[in-house]
C-alpha positions in Angstrom: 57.9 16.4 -16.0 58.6 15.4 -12.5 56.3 13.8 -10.3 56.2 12.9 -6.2 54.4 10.5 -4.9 54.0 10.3 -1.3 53.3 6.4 0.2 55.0 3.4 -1.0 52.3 1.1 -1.0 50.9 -0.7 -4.0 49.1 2.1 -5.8 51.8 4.2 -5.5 54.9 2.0 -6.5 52.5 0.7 -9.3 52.6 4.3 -10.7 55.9 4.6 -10.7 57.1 1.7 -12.0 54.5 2.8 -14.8 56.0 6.7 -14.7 59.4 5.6 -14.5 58.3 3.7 -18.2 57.4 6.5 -19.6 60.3 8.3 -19.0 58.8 10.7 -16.5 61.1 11.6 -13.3 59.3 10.0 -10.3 60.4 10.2 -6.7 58.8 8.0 -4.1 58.2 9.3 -0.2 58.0 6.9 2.5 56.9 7.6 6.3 58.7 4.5 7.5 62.2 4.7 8.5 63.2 1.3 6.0 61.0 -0.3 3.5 60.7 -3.8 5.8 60.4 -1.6 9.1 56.8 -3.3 9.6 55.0 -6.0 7.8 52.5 -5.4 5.5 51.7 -8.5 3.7 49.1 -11.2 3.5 47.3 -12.9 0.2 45.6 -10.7 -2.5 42.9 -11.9 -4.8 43.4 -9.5 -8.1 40.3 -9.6 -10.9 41.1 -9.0 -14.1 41.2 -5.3 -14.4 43.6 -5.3 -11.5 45.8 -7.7 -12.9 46.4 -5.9 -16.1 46.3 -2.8 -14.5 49.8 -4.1 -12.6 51.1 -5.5 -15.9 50.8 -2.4 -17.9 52.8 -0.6 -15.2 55.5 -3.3 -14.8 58.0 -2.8 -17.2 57.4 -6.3 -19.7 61.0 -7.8 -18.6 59.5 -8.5 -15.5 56.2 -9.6 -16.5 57.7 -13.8 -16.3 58.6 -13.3 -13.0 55.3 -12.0 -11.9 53.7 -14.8 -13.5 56.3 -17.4 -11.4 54.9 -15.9 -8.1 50.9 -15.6 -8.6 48.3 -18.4 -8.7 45.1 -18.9 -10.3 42.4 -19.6 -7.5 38.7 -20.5 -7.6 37.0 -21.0 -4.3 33.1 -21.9 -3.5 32.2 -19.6 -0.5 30.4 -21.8 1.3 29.1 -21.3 5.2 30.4 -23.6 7.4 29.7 -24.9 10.8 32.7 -25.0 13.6 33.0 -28.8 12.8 33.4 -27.8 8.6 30.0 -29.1 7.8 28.2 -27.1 5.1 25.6 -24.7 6.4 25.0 -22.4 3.7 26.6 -20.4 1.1 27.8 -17.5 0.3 27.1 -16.7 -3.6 28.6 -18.3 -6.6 32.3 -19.3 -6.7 35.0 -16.4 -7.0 38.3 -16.8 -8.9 40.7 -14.4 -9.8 45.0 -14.8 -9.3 46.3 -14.6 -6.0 49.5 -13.1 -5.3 50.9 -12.2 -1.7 50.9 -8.4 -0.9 54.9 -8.4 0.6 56.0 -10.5 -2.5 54.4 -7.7 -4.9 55.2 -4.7 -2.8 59.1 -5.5 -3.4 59.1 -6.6 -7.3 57.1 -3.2 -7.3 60.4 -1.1 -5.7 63.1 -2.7 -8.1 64.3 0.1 -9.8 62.6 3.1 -8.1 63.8 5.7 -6.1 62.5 5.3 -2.8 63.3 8.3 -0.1 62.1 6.5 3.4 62.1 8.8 6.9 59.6 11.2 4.7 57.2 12.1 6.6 55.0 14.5 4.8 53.9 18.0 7.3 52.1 19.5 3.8 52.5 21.0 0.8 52.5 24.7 -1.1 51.1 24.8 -4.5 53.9 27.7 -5.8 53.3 30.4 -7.9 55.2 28.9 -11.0 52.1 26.2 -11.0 54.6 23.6 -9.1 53.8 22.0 -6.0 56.4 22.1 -3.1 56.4 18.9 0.0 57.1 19.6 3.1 59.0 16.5 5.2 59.5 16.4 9.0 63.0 15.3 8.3 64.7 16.6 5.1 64.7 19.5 2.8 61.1 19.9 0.7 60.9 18.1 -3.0 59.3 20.1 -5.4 57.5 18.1 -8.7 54.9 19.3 -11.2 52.8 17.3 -9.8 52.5 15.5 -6.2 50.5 12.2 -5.9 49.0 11.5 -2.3 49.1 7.5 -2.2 49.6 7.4 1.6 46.6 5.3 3.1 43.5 5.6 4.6 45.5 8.6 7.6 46.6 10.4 4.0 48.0 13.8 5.0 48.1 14.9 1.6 44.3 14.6 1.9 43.9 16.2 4.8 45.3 19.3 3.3 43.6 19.3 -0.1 39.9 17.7 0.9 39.5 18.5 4.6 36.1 17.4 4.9 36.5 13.8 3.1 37.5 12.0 6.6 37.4 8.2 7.0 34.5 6.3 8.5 34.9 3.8 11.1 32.5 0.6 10.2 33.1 -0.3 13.8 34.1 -3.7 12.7 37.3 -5.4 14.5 39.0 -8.5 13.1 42.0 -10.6 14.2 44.3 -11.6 11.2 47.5 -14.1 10.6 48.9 -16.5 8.9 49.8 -20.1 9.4 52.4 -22.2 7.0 50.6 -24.4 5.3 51.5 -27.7 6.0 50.0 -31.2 4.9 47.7 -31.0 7.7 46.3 -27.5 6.8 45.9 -29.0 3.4 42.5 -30.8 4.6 40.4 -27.2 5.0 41.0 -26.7 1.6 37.1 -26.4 1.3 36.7 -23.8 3.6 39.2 -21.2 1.7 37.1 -18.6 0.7 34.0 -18.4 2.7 33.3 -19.0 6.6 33.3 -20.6 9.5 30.5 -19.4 11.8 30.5 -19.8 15.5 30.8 -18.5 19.1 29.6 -15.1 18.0 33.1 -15.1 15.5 33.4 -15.6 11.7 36.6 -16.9 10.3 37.8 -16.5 7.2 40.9 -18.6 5.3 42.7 -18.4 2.0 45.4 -20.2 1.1 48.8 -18.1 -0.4 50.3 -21.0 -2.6 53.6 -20.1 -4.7 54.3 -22.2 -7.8 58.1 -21.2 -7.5 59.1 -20.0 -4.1 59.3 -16.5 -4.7 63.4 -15.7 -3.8 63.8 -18.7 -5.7 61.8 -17.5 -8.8 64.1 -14.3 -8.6 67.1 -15.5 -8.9 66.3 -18.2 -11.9 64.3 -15.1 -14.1 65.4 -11.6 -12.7 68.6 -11.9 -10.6 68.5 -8.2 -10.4 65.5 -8.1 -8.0 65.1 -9.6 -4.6 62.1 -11.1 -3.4 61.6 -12.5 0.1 62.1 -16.0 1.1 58.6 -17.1 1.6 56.6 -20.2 1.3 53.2 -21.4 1.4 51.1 -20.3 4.2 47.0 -20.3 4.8 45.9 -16.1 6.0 43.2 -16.2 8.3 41.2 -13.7 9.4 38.3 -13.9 12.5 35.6 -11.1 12.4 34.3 -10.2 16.1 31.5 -8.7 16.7 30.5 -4.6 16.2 33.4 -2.8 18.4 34.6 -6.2 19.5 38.5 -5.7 21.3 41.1 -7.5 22.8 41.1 -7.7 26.6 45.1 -7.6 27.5 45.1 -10.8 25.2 47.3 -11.0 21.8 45.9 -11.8 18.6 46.4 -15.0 19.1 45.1 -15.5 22.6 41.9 -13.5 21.5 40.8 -15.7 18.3 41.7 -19.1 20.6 39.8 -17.7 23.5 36.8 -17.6 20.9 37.4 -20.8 19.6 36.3 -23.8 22.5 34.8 -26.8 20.9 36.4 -26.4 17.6 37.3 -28.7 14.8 40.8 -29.1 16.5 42.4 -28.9 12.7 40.6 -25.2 13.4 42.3 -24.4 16.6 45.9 -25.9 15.9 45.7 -23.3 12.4 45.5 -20.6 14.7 47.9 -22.4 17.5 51.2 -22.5 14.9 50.3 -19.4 13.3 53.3 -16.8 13.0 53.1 -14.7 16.4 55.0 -11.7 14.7 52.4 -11.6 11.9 48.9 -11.6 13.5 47.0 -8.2 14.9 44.0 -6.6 15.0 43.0 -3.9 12.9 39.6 -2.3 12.5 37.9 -1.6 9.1 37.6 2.0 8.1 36.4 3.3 4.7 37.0 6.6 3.4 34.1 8.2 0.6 35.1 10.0 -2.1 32.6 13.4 -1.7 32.7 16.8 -3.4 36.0 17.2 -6.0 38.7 19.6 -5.4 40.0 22.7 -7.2 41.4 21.4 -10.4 45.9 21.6 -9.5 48.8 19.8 -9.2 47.7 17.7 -6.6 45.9 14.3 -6.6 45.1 11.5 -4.5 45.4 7.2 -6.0 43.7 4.4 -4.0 43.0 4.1 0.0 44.0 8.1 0.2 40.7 8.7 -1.6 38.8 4.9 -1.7 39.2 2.9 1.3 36.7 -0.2 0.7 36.1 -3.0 3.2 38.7 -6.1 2.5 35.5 -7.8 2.5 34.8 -6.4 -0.8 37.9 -7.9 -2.2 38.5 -4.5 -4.6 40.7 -2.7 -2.7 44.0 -3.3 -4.1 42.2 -3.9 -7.5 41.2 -0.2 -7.5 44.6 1.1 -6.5 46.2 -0.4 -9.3 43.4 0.4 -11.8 43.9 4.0 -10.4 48.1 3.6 -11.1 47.5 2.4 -14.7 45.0 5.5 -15.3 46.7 8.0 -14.1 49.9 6.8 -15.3 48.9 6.7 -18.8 47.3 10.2 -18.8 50.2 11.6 -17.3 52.5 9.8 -20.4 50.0 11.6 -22.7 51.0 15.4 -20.9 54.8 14.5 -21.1 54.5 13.5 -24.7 52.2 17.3 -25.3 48.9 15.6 -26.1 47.2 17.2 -23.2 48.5 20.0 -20.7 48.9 18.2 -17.1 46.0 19.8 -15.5 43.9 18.1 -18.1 45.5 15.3 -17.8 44.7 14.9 -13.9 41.2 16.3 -14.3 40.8 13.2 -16.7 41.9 11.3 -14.1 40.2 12.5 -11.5 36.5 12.1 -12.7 37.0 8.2 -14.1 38.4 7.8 -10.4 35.6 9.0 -8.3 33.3 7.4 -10.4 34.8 4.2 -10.0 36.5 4.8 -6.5 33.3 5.2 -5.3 31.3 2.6 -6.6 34.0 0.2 -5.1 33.3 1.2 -1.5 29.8 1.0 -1.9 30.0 -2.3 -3.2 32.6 -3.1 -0.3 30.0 -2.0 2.4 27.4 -3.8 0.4 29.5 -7.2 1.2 30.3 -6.2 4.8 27.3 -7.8 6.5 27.8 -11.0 5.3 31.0 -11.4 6.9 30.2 -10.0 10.3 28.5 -12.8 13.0 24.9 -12.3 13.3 23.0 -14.3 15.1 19.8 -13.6 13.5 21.3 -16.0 10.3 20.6 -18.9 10.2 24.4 -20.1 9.2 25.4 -18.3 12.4 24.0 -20.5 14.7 
């Protein structure tokens, strides 16, 4: 068996670190011209199912090293006022391990076979049952079975469900990240919930490594190469519905919010990493009607985009990697043909898949400013 899988994000190097442990032939297909040509990590929080999900697929040599690079956290979303006094709260504490998305992206590609420049045009389901991938810029792949893990603009989803399209929530937020220094330290309280004010809400978590991550590398795995990265805090300020820029950076937009402001506030976004902080909007993407039953699937924010403010995102992903990973092991070793296999698949996925953007959306309005809260005063 041989299986493509378009996007090398998380859900889709997860799979194929799990594939590739099951002896199936995996190829990997990436858009960007070099794995590092844009930057695409900031602190995750996994739960449990996510966690195990990214162990199963990991082959078990590598499993110390991902425990030298992840943290256990537990945080007590509060509400707090632009001077850090407590205004409210946010429901009960969360925990769960956090681990940064760059770190894991790269212990996820040791080993794999990675084809970057790919731009996917489409595919051809062939007569033989086999599905053939068309690339802008090289000659078509064919597998047995082509995986659409490329993101919330999937074109593999555009060609097999046309009419599941993502939503815009019309929501806008500003994110970084700031090294986290001694004075950053002090808002340890404030990780994990909010800071309301100026028609904003800001959000922090802290990214703190046990073992610095290139050095954890090189003392358990020489073979794989992690980046040399250190503590930092993420933040993230929520503007209002359709909120924008201006001409001003990222930067220059979440200070211009920020007057009057605990000055450990303001000098958090002031040092924070200029090359590392954007705005992005939050778009979700529904899981409707299934498809005809084929060789042709979809894994994570192809299918599920949640809110990050549902904290399940990357936590489905993976949980979608381990699943279909595991039925596809049970076709290559003849227990089930593969288009049983991915119908399996497929129903557990929507089921779940969609109860994780609903409970996403659910958690969007606590986040956004609102001056009809109290807290938001």
């Amino acid at each position: 068996m041989r299986v493509s899988v378009v996007g090398a994000g998380l859900g889709g190097l997860c799979l194929a670190q799990g594939l590739r442990g099951a002896g199936i032939e995996v190829d990997v297909y990436e858009r960007d011209p070099a794995i590092t040509a844009r930057f695409q990590g900031y602190r995750l929080v996994l739960d449990p199912v996510g966690f195990e999900a990214l162990r199963s697929c990991l082959p078990q040599r590598r499993h110390a090293l991902l425990d030298a690079v992840v943290s256990d956290a537990c945080v007590e979303r509060l509400a707090l006022d632009t001077q850090l006094n407590k205004i409210g709260e946010l429901g009960p504490a969360r925990s769960g391990i956090v681990v940064d998305r760059q770190v894991l992206r790269h212990l996820l590609l040791t080993g794999l076979t990675v084809h970057t420049g790919a731009a996917l045009t489409g595919y051809d389901v062939l007569d033989d049952g086999r599905v053939e991938a068309r690339f802008a810029q090289r000659e078509p792949a064919t597998a047995d079975l082509l995986v659409g893990a490329d993101g919330v603009g999937s074109v593999v989803r555009q060609v097999l469900t046309p009419q599941t399209t993502p939503r815009d929530t019309g929501v806008r937020f500003v994110i970084g990240r700031t090294p986290l220094t001694e004075q950053f330290a002090g808002l340890s309280r404030a990780y994990g919930g909010k800071i309301v004010g100026g028609g904003v809400s800001l959000l922090l978590g802290a990214m703190r490594f046990p073992v610095p991550p290139k050095e954890a590398a090189e003392r358990l795995a020489p073979e794989v190469t992690l980046p040399d990265i250190h503590d930092y805090v993420r933040w993230a300020m929520i503007l209002p519905p359709n909120g924008s820029l201006g001409t001003l950076t990222a930067r220059e937009a979440a200070l211009s919010r920020m007057k009057g402001w605990h000055p450990d506030l303001r000098a958090l976004i002031e040092q924070a990493d200029p090359d590392n902080s954007t705005l992005l909007s939050i778009g979700v993407v529904e899981p409707g009607e299934r498809w005809a039953p084929g060789p042709v699937t979809l894994l994570g924010d192809a299918i599920h985009a949640t809110s990050p403010t549902g904290g399940n995102g990357a936590n489905t992903a993976l949980r979608d990697a381990d699943l279909l990973g595991r039925r596809l092991a049970e076709a290559a070793e003849g227990r089930q043909d593969l288009l049983s296999a991915v119908d399996s698949y497929e129903r557990q996925m929507f089921a779940y898949g969609a109860e994780a953007v609903r409970h996403s959306l659910a958690a969007l309005p606590t986040f956004i400013p609102n001056p009809d809260r109290p807290e938001s005063a």
